[in-house]
C-alpha positions as CSV (number, residue, x, y, z in Angstrom):
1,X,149.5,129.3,170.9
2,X,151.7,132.2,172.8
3,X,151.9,135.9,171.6
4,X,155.6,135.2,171.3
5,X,155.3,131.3,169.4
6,X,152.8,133.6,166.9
7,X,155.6,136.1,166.7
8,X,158.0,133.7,165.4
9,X,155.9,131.6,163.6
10,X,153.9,134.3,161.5
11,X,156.7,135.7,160.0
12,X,160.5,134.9,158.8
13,X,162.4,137.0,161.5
14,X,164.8,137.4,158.5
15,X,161.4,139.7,156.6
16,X,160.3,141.1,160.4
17,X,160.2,144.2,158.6
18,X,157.4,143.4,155.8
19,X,154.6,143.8,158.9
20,X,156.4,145.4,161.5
21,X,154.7,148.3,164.2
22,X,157.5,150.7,164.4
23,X,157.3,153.5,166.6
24,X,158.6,157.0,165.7
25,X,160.4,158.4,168.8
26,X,161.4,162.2,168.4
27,X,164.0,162.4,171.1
28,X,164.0,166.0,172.4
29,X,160.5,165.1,173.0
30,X,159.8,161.7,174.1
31,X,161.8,161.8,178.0
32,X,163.9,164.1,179.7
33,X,166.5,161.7,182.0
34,X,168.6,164.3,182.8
35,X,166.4,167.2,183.6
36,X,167.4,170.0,181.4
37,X,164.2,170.2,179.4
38,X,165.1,168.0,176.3
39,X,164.6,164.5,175.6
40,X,167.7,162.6,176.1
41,X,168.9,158.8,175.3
42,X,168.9,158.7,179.4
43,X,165.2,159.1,178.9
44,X,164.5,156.9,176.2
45,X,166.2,153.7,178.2
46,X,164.3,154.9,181.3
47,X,161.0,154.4,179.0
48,X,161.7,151.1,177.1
49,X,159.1,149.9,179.0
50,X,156.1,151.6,177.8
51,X,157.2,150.4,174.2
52,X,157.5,147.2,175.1
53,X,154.0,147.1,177.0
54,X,152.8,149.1,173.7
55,X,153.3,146.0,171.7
56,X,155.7,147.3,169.0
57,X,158.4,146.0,167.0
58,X,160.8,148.4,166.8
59,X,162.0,152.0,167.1
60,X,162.6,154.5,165.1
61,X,165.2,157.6,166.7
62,X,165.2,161.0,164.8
63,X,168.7,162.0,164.3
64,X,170.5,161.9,167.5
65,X,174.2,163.1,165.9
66,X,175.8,165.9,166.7
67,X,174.2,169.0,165.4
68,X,173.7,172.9,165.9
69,X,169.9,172.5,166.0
70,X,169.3,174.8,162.9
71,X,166.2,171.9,162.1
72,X,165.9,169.8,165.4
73,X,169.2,167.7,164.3
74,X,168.4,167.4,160.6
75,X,171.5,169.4,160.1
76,X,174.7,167.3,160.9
77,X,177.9,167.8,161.8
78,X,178.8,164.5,162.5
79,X,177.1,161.2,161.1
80,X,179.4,158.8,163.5
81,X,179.1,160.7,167.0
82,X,175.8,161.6,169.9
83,X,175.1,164.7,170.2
84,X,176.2,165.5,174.0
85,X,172.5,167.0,174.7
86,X,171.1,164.0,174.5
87,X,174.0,161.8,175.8
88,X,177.1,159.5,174.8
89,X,178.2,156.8,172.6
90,X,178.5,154.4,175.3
91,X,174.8,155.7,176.9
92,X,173.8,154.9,173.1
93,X,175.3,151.6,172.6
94,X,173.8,150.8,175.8
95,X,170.4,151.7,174.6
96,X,170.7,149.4,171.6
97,X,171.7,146.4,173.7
98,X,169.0,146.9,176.4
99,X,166.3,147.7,173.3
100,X,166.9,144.3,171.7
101,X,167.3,142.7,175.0
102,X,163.4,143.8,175.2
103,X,162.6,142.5,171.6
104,X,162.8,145.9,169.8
105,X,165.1,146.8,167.0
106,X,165.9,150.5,166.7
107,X,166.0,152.0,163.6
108,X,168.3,155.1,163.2
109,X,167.9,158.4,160.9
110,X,169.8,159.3,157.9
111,X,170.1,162.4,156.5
112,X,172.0,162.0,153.1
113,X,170.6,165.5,150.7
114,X,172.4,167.8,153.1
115,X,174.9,168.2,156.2
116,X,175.3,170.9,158.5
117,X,177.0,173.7,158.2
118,X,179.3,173.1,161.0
119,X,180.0,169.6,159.3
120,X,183.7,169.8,158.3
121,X,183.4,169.3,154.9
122,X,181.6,172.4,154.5
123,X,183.9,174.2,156.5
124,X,186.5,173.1,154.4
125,X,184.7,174.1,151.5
126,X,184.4,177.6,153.1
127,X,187.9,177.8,153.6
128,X,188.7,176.8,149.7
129,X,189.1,178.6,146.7
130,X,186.4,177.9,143.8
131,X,186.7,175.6,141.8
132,X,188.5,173.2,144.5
133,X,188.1,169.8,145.6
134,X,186.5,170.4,148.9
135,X,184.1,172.6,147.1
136,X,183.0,169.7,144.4
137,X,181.3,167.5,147.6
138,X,178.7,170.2,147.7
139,X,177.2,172.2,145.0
140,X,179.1,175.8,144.7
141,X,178.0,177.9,141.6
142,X,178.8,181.5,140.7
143,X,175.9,183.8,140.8
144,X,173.9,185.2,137.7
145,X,173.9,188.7,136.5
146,X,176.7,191.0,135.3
147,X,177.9,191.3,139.1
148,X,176.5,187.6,140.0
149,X,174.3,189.3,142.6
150,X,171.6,187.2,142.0
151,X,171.2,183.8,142.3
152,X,172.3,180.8,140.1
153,X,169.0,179.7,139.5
154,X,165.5,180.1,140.3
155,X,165.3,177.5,143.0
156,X,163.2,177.5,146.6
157,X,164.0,176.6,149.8
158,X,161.1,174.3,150.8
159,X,161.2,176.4,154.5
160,X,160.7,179.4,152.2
161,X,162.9,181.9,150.7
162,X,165.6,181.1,147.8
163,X,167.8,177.8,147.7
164,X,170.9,179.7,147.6
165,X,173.2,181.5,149.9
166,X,176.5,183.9,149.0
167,X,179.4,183.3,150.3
168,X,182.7,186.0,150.9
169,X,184.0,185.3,148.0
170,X,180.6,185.7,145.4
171,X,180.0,182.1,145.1
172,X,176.5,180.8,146.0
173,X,176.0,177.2,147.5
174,X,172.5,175.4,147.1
175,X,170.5,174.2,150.5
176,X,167.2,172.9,149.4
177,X,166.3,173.5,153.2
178,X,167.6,175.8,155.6
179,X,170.8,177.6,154.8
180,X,172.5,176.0,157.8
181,X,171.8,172.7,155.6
182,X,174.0,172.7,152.3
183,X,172.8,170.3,150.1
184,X,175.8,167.1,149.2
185,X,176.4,167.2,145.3
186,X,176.3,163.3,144.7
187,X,177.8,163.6,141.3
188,X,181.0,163.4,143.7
189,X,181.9,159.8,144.5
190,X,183.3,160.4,147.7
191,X,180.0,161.7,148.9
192,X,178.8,157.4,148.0
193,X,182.0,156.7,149.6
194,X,181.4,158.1,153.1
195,X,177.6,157.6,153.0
196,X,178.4,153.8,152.7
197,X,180.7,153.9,155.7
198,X,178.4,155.5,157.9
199,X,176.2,152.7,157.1
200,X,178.3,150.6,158.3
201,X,179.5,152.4,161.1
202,X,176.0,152.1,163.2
203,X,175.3,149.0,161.5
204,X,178.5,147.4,163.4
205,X,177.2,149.1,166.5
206,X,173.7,146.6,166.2
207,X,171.4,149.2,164.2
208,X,169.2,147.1,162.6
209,X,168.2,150.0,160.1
210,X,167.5,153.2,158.5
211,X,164.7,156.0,157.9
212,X,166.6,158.3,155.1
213,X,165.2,161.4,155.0
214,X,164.6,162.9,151.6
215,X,164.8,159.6,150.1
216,X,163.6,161.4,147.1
217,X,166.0,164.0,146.6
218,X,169.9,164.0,147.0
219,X,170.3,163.7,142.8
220,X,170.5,166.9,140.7
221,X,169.8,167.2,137.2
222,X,172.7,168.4,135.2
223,X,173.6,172.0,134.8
224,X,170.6,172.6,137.7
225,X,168.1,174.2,135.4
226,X,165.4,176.5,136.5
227,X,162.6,175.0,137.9
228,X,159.8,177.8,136.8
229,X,158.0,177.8,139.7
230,X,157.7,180.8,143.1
231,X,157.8,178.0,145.6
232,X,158.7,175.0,146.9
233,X,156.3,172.9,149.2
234,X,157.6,171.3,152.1
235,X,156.0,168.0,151.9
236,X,154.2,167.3,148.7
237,X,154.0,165.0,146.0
238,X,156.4,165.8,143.1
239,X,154.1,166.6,140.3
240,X,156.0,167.1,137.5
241,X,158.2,164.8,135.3
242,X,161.9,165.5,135.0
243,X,162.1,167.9,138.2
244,X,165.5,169.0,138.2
245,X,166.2,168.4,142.2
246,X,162.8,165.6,143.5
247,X,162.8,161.7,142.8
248,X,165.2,162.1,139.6
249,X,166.5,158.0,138.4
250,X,170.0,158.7,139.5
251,X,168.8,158.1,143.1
252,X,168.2,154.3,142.5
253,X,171.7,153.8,142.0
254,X,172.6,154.6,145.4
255,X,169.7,152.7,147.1
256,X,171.2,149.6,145.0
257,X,174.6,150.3,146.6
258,X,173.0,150.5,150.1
259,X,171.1,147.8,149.9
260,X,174.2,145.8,148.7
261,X,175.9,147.0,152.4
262,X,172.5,145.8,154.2
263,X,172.5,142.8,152.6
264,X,176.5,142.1,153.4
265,X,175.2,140.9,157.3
266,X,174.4,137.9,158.8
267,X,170.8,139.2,159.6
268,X,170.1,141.8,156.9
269,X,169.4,145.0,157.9
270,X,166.8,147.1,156.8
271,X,165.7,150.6,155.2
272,X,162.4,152.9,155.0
273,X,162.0,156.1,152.6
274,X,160.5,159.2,153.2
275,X,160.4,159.8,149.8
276,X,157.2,161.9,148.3
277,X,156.7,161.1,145.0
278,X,153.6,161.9,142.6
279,X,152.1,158.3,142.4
280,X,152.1,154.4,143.8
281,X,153.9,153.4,140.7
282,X,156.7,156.0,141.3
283,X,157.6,155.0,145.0
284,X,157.0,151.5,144.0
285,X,160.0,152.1,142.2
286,X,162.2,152.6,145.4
287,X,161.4,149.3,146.3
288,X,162.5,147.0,143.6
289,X,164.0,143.8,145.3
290,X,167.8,145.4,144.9
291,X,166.8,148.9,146.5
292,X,164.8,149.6,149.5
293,X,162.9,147.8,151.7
294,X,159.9,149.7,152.8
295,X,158.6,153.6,152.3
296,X,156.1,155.3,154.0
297,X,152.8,155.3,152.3
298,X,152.1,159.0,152.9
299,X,148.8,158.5,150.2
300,X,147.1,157.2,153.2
301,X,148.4,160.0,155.5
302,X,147.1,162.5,153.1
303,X,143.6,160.9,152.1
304,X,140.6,162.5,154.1
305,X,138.1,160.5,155.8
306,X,135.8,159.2,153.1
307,X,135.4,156.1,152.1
308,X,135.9,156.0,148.0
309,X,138.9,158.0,148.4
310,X,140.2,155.5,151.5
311,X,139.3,152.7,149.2
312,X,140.8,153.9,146.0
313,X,144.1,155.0,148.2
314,X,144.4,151.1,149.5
315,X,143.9,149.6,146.5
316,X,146.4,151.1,144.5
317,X,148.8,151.3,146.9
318,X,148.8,147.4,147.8
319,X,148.6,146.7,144.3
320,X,151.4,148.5,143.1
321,X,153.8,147.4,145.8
322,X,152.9,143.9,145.2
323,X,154.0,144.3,141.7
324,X,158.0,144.6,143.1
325,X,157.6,142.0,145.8
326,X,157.4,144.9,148.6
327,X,155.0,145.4,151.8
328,X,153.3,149.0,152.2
329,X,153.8,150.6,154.8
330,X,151.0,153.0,156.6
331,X,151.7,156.0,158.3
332,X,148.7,158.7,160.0
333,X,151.4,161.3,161.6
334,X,155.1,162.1,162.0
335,X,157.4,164.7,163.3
336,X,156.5,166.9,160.3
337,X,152.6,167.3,159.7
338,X,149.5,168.0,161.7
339,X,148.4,165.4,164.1
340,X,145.8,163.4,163.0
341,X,143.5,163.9,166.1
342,X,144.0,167.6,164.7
343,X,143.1,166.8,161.1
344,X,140.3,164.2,160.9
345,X,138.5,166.7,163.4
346,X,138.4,169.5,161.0
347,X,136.0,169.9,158.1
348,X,137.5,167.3,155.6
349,X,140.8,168.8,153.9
350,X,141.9,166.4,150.9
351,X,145.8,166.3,151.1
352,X,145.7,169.0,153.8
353,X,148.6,168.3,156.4
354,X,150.1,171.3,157.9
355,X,148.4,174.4,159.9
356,X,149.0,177.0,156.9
357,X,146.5,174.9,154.9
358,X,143.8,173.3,157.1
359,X,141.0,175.2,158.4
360,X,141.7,177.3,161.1
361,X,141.6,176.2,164.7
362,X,138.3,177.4,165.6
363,X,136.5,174.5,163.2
364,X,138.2,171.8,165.1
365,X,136.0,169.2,167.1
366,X,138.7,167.4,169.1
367,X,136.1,165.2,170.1
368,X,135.2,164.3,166.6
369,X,138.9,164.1,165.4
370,X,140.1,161.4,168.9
371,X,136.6,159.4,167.7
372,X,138.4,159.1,164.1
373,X,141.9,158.5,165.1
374,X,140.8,156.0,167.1
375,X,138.8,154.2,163.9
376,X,142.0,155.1,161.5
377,X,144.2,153.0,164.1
378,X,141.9,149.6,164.1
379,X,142.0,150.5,160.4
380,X,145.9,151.1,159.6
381,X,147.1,148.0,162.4
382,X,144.1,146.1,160.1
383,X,145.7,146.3,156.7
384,X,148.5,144.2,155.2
385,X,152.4,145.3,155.1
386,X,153.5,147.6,158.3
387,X,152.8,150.6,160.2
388,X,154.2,153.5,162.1
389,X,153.2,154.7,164.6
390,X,154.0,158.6,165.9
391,X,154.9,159.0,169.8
392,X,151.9,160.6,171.1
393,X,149.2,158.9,168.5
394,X,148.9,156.3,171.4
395,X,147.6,158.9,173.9
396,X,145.5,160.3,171.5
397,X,147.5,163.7,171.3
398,X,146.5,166.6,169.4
399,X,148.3,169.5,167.4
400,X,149.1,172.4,170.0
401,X,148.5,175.3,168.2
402,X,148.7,177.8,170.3
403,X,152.3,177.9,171.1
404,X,153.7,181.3,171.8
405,X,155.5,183.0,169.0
406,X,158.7,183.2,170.9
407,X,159.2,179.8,171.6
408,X,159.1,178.4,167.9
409,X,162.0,176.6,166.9
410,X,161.0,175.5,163.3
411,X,162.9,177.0,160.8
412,X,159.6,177.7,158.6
413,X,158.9,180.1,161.0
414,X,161.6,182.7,160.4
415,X,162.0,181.7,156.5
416,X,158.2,182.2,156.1
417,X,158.2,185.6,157.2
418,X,156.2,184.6,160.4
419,X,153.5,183.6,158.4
420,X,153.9,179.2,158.5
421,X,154.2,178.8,162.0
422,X,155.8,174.8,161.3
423,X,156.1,171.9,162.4
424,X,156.6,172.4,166.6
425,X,152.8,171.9,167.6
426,X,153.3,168.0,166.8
427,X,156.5,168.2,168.7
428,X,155.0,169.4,172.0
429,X,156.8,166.9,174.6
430,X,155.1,163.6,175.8
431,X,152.9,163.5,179.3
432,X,153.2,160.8,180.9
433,X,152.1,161.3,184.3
434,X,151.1,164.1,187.1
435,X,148.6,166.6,186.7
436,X,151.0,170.4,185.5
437,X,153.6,170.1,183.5
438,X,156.3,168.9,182.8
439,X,154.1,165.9,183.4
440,X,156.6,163.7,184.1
441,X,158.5,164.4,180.6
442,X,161.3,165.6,183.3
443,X,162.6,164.2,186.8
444,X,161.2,165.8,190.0
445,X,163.3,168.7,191.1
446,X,164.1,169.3,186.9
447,X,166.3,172.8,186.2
448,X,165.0,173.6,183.0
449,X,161.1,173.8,181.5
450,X,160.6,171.7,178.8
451,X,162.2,173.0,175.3
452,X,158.0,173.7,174.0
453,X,155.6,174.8,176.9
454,X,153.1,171.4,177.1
455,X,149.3,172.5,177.2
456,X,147.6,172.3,181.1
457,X,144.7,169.8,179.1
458,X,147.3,167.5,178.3
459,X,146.9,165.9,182.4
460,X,143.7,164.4,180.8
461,X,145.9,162.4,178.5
462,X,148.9,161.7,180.4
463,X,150.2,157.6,180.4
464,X,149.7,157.5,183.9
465,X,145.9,158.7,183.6
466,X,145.3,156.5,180.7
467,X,147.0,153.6,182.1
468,X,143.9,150.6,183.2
469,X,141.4,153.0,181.6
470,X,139.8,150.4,179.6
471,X,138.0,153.8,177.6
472,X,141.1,155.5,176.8
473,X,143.2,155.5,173.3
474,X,146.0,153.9,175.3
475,X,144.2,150.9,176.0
476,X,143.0,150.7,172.7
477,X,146.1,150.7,171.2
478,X,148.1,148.0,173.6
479,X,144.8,145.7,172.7
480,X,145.2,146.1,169.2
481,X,148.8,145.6,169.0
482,X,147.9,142.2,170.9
483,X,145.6,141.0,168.5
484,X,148.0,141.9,165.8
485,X,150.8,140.0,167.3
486,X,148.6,136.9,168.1
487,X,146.2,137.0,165.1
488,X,147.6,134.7,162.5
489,X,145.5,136.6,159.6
490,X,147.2,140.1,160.9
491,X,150.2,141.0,159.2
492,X,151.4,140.6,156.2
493,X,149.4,138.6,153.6
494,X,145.6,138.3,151.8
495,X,143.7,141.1,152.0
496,X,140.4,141.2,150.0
497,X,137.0,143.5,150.1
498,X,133.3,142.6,151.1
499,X,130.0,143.4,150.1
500,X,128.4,146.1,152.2
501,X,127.2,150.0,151.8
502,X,129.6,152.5,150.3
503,X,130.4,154.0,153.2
504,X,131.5,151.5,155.0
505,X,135.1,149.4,154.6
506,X,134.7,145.8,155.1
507,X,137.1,143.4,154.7
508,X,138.8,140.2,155.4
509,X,142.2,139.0,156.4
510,X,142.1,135.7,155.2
511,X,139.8,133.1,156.6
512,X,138.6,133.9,160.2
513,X,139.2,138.0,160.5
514,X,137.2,140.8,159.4
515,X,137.7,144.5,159.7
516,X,134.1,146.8,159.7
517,X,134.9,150.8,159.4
518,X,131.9,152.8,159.6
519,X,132.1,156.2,157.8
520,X,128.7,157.0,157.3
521,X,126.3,159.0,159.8
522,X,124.3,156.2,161.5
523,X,125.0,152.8,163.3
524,X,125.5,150.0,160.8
525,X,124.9,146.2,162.0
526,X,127.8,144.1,162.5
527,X,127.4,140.4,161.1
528,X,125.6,138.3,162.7
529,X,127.4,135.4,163.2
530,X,130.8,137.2,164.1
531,X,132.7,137.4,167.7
532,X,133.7,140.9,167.9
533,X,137.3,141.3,169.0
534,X,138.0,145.4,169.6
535,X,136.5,148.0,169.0
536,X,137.2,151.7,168.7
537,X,133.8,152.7,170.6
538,X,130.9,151.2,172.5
539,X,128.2,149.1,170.2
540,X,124.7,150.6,170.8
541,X,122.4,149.4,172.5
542,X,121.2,147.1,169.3
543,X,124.9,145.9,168.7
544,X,125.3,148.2,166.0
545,X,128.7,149.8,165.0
546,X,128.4,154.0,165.6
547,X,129.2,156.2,162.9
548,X,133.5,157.1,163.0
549,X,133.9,153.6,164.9
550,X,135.7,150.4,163.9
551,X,135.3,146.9,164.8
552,X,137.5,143.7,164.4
553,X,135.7,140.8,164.1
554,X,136.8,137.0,164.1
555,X,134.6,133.9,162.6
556,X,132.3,132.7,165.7
């Protein structure tokens, strides 16, 4: 049978999403088309064939709308428009059609907690009295204190500092984020409105989906109480009930209605949450057969490499999900933690993801971090439900933490006092050929450097170095995206554990498929009567599977 008669036949096209591979494409960092030093749509359809040769499913754009770069386009100032760095509507539509033409959907961002600024309603609001209607689609509030000098509650910004700014006039608005990013007040029902025709705005254009940002957030609790606490974290689990701003009930309501407008075409389209939320059972609730479809499983991405803690993390996160009908979805890195390389090289860090909380740079063994990313991949592509993959996590890419203090762009930076140095060392442009950069992120002859110097090592791991190698991560990951494709026990569907030693992960895929992950500290044997498929480093010389090393193994 075909890799393309398995495609069809393993899964309803109309559920493609239950085991897609969807790759996360950060724009202003993926390809430059036009030569100015930021990633452009020009530069995405210019590299539609690396995805394709990749073996993915789809595509997943961060936020490519107009926007005044306060957060890297998480601040918008227009939901329906391109923002004219990184092209046009037309060069966008075009994108879409040549993407599907190819066999990948593309996935769009949506931010719904917050707009710009710059976005019109808020400069309406500006330009209103208190109390007005343009005011209400945001939340305004006078400030506390006999002068109302001081804020209306004790809220945090999670890029640091307090979640409210004055205004001319003494009123404070709230920005959970950056104060170029007013938070929507979705007590307002033209807020639903408008959210709900920018849905179907891209969705008429041939999106085939969403990532919402801050699934989690957007409802307030009434009155917005103090919370009690000094700070905010930027990407944790909410661990508290009741939490006046993070994963309140009201938010269900709207993912209903969305889901409604998904499910209104011919071939329904399709949703994935960041949402962080304190357990399985709570983001299980996000995908209830009337909300969402998928969420990221960030569990996985914050469990360290050990094997009771792997275990326990895959457990409960396929049970619970099966309880509402819904696939998990596995995720190692994204646009806003730590690489992984970067991570599982490290002494091991138990929900550890950004620089101000791992150890620091000197204890990394980059060797011993590419080793594990290489077994977490054969591992995450192995398990049921989907996966995301990171641009970069298929060159084996690492966090660049040396970037020069002048050149940060995260808002942490400044917010933090120039103490968090954020989220730009996993948003270092791609290499993908030549030997200085801008490694062929730009065009011959470009005008401007890339927007974040890239690192001289990174001509070791360009795509034009790693192209053939049959060694490199690149290889590895076009083979196991194959395999995944053609294997009919990949996917969705069974999933079930056998015997071995503690640290090590075995398991089956239904009849015929076996996945071996060795984390202990000597080789293990593989069995005997097995034909190994892929593996993430060389057998010994006994045919043994090396410690940090996976195998994929099918009946002989």
């Amino acid at each position: 049978m075909s890799t393309a008669e398995v495609a069809t036949t393993r899964t309803d096209q109309s559920t493609w999403w239950r085991d897609a591979v969807v790759y996360q494409l950060y724009i202003r960092s993926f390809a430059d088309g036009n030569g100015d030093g930021v990633g452009d749509i020009a530069g995405i359809r210019a590299r539609l064939g690396h995805l394709r040769d990749l073996g993915v499913d789809a595509v997943w754009i961060n936020p490519w709308y107009p926007s005044p770069m306060a957060d890297a386009g998480y601040d918008v100032a227009d939901y329906r428009a391109v923002e004219p760095a990184f092209g046009t509507a037309e060069e966008a539509a075009a994108l879409v059609e040549e993407a599907h033409a190819l066999g990948l959907r593309v996935i769009l961002d949506i931010v719904p907690n917050h707009t710009s600024d710059q976005h019109a309603w808020f400069q309406e609001a500006l330009a209103s009295l208190p109390g007005s209607a343009e005011r209400a689609r945001y939340h305004f509030r006078p400030g506390r204190g006999a002068d109302g000098a001081q804020p209306p509650n004790d809220w945090r910004s999670v890029f640091g500092g307090p979640a409210w700014t004055r205004v001319g006039d003494s009123e404070w608005y709230l920005h959970l984020f950056d104060s170029a990013q007013p938070d929507l007040n979705w007590a307002d029902e033209r807020v639903h409105a408008e959210f709900e025709s920018i849905l179907r705005f891209w969705f008429d254009r041939g999106v085939d989906g969403f990532r919402i940002d801050v699934a989690h957030g957007m409802v307030k609790s009434e009155g917005l109480p103090d919370l009690g606490v000094d700070d905010e974290a930027m990407l944790a689990p909410v661990d508290r009930a009741d939490h006046p701003h993070w994963d309140r009930d009201g938010v269900h309501a709207i993912y209903c209605a969305w889901r409604r407008v998904a499910d209104s075409y011919p071939e329904p389209r399709v949703f994935v949450a960041e949402a962080w939320v304190d357990s399985p059972e709570r983001l299980a609730r996000y995908l209830r057969p009337d909300e969402l479809h998928t969420a990221f499983n960030f569990d996985f991405l914050r469990t360290s490499w050990e094997p009771a803690t792997l275990r326990a993390v895959i457990d409960e996160s396929l049970a619970t999900v099966a309880e509402v009908g819904a696939p998990t979805t596995w995720v190692l890195s994204n646009h806003d933690v730590v690489r992984h390389v970067s991570r599982l090289g490290r002494p091991l860090t138990p929900d550890k993801y950004s620089l101000s909380e791992l150890p620091p740079a000197e204890t990394l063994d980059r060797e011993l971090g590419t080793r594990r990313a290489r077994a977490a991949a054969l591992l995450m592509f192995a398990l049921p439900g989907g996966a995301y993959v990171y641009q970069g996590d298929e060159l084996g890419l690492w966090e660049v933490e040396d970037l020069p203090d002048d050149v940060l762009q995260d808002p942490t930076w400044k917010r933090s006092g120039h103490t968090d140095r954020g989220r730009d060392g996993c948003r270092v442009p791609l290499p993908w050929s030549g030997t200085a950069a801008p490694f062929g992120f730009s065009p011959d002859g470009a005008s401007g450097a890339p927007w974040l110097p890239q690192p001289a090592d990174f001509a070791s791991v360009t795509v034009e170095t790693q192209d053939g190698d049959p060694g490199s991560m690149l290889t590895l990951y076009r083979a196991a995206l194959r395999i995944r494709r053609e294997h009919p026990a990949l996917g969705d569907g069974e999933f079930a554990w056998l015997p071995g030693p503690s640290d090590v992960l075995t398991f089956s895929r239904g009849a015929g498929f076996t996945c071996v992950v060795n984390l202990s500290d000597a080789p293990v044997p593989l069995p005997a009567d097995a034909q190994l498929l892929l593996a993430s480093a060389d057998l010994t010389d006994t045919g043994e599977l090396p410690p940090d090393a996976a195998a994929w193994l099918s009946a002989a």
